[in-house]
C-alpha positions as CSV (number, residue, x, y, z in Angstrom):
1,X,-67.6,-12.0,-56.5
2,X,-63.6,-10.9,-57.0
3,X,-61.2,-13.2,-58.8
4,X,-59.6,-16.5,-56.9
5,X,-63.2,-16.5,-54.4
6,X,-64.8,-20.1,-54.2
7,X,-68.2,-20.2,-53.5
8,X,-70.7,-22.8,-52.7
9,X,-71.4,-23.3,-56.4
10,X,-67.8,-24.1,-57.0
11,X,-67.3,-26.4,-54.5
12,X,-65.7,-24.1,-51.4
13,X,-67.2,-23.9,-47.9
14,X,-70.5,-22.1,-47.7
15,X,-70.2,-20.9,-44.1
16,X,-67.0,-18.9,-45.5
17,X,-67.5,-15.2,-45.9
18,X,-66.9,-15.3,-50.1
19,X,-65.2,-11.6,-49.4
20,X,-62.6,-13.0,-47.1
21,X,-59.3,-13.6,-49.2
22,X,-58.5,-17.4,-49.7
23,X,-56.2,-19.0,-47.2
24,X,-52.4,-19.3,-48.6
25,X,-51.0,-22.9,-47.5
26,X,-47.2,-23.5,-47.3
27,X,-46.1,-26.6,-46.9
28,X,-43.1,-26.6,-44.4
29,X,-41.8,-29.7,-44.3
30,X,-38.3,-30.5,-44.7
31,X,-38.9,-34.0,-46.1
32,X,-39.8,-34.1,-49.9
33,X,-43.0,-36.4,-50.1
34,X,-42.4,-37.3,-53.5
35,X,-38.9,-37.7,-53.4
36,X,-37.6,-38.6,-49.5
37,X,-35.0,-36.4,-49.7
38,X,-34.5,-33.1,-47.5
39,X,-35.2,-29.7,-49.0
40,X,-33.0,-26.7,-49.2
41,X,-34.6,-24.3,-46.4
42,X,-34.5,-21.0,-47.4
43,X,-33.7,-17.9,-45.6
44,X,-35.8,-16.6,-42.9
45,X,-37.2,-19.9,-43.1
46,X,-36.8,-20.4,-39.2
47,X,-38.2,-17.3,-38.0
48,X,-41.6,-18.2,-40.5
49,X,-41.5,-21.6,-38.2
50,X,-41.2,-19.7,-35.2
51,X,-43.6,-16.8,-35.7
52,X,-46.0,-19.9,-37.2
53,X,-45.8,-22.1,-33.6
54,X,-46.4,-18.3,-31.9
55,X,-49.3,-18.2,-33.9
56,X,-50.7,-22.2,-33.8
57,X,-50.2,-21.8,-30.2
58,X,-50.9,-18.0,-28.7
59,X,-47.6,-18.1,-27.4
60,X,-44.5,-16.7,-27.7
61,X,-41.7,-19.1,-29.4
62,X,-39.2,-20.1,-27.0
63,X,-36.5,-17.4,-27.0
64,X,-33.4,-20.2,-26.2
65,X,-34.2,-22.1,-29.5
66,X,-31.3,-21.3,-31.0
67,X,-29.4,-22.6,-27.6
68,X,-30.7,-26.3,-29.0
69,X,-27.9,-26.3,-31.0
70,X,-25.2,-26.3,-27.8
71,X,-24.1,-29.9,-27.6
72,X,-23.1,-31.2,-24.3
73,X,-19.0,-30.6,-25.4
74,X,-20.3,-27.0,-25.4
75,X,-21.5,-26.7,-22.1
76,X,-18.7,-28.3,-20.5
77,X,-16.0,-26.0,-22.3
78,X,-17.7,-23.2,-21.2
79,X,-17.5,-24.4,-17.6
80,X,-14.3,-25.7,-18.0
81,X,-13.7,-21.9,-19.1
82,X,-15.0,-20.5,-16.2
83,X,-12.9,-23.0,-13.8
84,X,-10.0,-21.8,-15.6
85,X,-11.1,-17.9,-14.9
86,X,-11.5,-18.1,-11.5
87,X,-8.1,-20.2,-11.3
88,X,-6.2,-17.3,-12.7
89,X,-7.9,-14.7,-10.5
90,X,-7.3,-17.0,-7.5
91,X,-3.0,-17.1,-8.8
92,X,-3.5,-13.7,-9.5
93,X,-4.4,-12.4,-5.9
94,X,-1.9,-14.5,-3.9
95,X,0.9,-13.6,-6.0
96,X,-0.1,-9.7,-5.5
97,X,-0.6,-11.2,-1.8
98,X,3.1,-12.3,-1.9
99,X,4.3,-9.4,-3.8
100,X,2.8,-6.5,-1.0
101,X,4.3,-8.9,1.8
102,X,7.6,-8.4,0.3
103,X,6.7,-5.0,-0.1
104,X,6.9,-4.6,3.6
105,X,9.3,-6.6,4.6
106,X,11.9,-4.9,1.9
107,X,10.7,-1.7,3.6
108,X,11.3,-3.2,7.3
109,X,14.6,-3.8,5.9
110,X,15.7,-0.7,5.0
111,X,14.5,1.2,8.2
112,X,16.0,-1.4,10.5
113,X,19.6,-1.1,8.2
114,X,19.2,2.8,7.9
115,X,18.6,2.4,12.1
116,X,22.0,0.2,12.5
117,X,23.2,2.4,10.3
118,X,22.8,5.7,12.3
119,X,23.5,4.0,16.0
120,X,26.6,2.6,14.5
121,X,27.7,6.3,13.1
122,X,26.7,7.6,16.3
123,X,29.0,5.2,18.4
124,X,32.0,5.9,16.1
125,X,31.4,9.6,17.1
126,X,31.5,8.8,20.6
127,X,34.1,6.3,21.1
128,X,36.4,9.7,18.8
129,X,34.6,12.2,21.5
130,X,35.4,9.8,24.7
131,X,38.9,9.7,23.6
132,X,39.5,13.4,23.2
133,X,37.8,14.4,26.2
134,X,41.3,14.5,28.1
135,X,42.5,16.8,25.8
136,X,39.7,18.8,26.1
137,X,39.9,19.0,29.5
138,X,43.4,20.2,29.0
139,X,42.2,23.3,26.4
140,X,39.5,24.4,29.2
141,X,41.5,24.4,32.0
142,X,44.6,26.4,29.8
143,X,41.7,28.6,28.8
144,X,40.6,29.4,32.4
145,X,44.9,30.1,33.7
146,X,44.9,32.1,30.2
147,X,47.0,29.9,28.5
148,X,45.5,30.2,25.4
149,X,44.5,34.1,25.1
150,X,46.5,34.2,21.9
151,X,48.8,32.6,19.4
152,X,48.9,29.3,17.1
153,X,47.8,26.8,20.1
154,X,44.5,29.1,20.5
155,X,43.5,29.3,17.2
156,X,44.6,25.3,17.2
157,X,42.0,24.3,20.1
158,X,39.0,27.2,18.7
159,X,39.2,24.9,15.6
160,X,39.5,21.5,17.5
161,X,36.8,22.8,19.7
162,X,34.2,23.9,16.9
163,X,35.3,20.9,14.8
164,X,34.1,18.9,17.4
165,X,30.8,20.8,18.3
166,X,29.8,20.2,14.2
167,X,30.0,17.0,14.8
168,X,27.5,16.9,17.7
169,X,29.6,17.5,20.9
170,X,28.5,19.1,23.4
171,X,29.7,20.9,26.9
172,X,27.6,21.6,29.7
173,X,27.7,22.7,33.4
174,X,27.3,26.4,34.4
175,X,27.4,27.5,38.3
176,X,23.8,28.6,39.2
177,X,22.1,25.9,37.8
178,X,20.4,23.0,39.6
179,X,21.9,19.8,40.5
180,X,20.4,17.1,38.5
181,X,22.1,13.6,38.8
182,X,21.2,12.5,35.9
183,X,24.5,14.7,34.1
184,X,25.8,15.9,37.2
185,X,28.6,14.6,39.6
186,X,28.4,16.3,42.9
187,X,32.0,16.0,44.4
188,X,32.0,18.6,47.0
189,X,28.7,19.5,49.3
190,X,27.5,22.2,51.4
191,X,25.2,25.1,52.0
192,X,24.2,28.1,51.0
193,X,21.6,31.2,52.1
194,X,19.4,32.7,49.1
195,X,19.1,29.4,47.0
196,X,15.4,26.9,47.2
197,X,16.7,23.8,46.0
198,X,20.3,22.1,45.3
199,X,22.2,24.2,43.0
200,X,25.3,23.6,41.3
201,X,28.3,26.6,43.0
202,X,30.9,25.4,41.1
203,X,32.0,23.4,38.1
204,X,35.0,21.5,38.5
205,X,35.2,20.0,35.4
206,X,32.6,20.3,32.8
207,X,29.9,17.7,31.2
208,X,30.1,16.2,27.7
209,X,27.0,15.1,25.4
210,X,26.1,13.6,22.2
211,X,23.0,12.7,20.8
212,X,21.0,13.0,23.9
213,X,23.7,10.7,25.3
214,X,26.0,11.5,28.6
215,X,29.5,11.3,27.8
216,X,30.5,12.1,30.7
217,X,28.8,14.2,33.9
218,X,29.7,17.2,34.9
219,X,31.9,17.1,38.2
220,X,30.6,20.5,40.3
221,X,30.4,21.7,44.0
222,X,26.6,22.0,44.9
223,X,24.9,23.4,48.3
224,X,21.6,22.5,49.4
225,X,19.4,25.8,50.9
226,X,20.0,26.2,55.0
């Protein structure tokens, strides 16, 4: 019989295997029976009383033990926390809400100025062009009695004339062409052989555009086909 082994002649159980090691008793509690006071619990201590409930019970210790310690302040900072989370996110998204509608509005802005802007240049231009068109007429129709073949007042109205044309002016009205109403002026009528539809037989005085706009029509002769 090994050393430490009880056996029925010394008192232990005799339906105990004597080769079996003797059982090893700890005594776990934290109050002190001789004293009454609480005793220093070591370290580890609560995973020995956890793995010893596993094992009193055949089942696993309960894995939120350590959560016993939350107190009921606890649980209502940490909602109180998330509260405050979703708060911020809530601020956060209407303030980037507010921040991409000013966005587009500061962009509407500026196309609608830059628009002004342009139909505003484009007027100035045309109220200059409108007001020079007399004198233009006077250039062409010097041009056409030869006038102004050569010398300072040519070379004065080839650079008022290309001046102008830079700056978006434009002349139209050729004989041959057909009569549209839309930039044409039809002050004489009549008819002519060889021709399908109204076409323009003479330009009395020519057209003036800018940007797309009519200045002023061109005043022609037209015929319509016999």
């Amino acid at each position: 019989m090994t050393a430490g082994a009880t056996g029925p002649e010394q008192g232990g159980d005799p339906s105990r295997d004597p080769r079996e090691p003797d059982p090893v008793v700890r005594d776990r509690r934290r109050v002190d029976p001789e004293t009454g006071g609480l005793r220093e619990q070591p370290a580890g201590s609560a995973g020995d009383a956890a793995a010893g409930e596993q094992g009193a019970s055949g089942a696993p210790a309960d894995p939120d033990a350590s959560a016993s310690d939350l107190t009921a302040e606890d649980v209502l900072a940490d909602a109180a926390g998330g509260e405050d989370l979703r708060a911020a996110q809530a601020l956060a998204d209407q303030r980037l809400e507010d921040l991409q509608r000013l966005q587009a509005e500061y962009v509407n802005y500026r196309k609608r100025v830059d628009r002004d802007r342009d139909v505003s240049a484009t007027a100035a231009r045309s109220s200059v062009f409108e007001a020079l068109l007399p004198v233009l007429d006077d250039v062409v129709l010097a041009r056409t009695h030869g006038g102004l073949s050569e010398g300072p007042a040519a070379s004065i109205a080839d650079k008022l004339e290309g001046t102008l044309e830079r700056l978006g002016l434009e002349r139209y009205g050729e004989a041959g062409e057909a009569f549209d109403p839309a930039v044409h002026e039809a002050l004489m009528h009549g008819h002519a052989e060889g021709i399908e539809v109204t076409t323009v037989t003479q330009v009395l005085q020519p057209g003036y555009r800018a940007g797309g706009r009519v200045l002023r029509a061109a005043r022609v002769a037209v015929a319509d086909p016999q």
